[in-house]
TILO-574090 format. One record per residue (C-alpha): residue in one letter; x, y, z. Coordinates in steps of 0.001 Angstrom, whole numbers, plus 500000, padded with zeros to 6 digits. Layout:
AXYZ ...
REM end
This chain:
X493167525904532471 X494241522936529718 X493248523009526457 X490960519801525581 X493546517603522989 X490954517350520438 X491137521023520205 X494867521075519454 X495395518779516858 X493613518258513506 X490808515629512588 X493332513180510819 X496204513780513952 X496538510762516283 X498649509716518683 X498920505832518188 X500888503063519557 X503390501441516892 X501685498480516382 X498570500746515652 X499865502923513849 X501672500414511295 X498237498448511004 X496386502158510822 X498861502937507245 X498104499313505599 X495331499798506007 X494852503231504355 X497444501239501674 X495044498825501134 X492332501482500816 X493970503372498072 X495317500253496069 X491850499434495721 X490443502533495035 X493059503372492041 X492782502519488386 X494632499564487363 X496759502215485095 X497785503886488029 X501691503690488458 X502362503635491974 X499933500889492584 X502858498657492112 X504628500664494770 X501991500274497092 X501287496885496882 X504988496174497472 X504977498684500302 X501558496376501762 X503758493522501491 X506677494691503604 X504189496794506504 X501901492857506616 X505727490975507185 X506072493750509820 X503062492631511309 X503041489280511547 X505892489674513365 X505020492090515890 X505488491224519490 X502300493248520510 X499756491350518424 X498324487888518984 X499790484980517940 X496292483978516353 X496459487509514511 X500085487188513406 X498687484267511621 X496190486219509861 X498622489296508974 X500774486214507784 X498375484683505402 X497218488473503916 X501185488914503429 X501210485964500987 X497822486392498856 X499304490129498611 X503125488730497638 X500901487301495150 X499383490402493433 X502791491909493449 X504142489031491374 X500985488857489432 X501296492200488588 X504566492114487507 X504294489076485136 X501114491334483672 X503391494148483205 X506645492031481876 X503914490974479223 X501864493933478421 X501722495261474691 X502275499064475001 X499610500549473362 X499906502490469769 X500503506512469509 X498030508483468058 X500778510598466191 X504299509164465113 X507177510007466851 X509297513040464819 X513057511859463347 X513840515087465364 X512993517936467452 X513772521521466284 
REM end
């Protein structure tokens, strides 16, 4: 007798196709970019990382030519938050300490 699949793996295992599966991680990118405070310093990161899975895509022999499109135009309004972001963070004021810094540590 075979065990049923869902059985053997966990709730968050799949088996996808690449295609899937690169489209399944942007969008869990996209997911926690938006759901982490500004502050947050690996939003950079993932941005950067949404830009370079979105080229991947819209590039990607197993999706339409009408949805390569798509993925296209998402790649540049989210090349644009990346540069955005880093102009904002070229210009940002670092904000004061509450205690000054000691001449030296003992």
């Amino acid at each position: 007798m075979h065990a049923d699949h869902h059985t053997e793996t966990a709730d968050e295992e799949y088996t996808l196709p690449s295609v899937e599966a690169l489209l399944a991680g942007t969008l869990a990118l996209m997911t926690g970019y938006a759901q982490s405070a500004r502050e947050c310093p690996r939003r950079p990161l993932m941005a950067r990382k949404l830009v370079s899975n979105l080229f991947f895509l819209s590039g990607h022999p197993q999706l339409s030519v009408p949805m390569q499109t798509m993925v296209s135009n998402l790649r540049t309004r989210w090349q644009l938050e990346v540069e955005n972001a880093a102009d904002a963070a070229a210009h940002a004021v670092p904000s004061p300490l509450w205690h000054a810094v000691p001449a030296s540590v003992q």
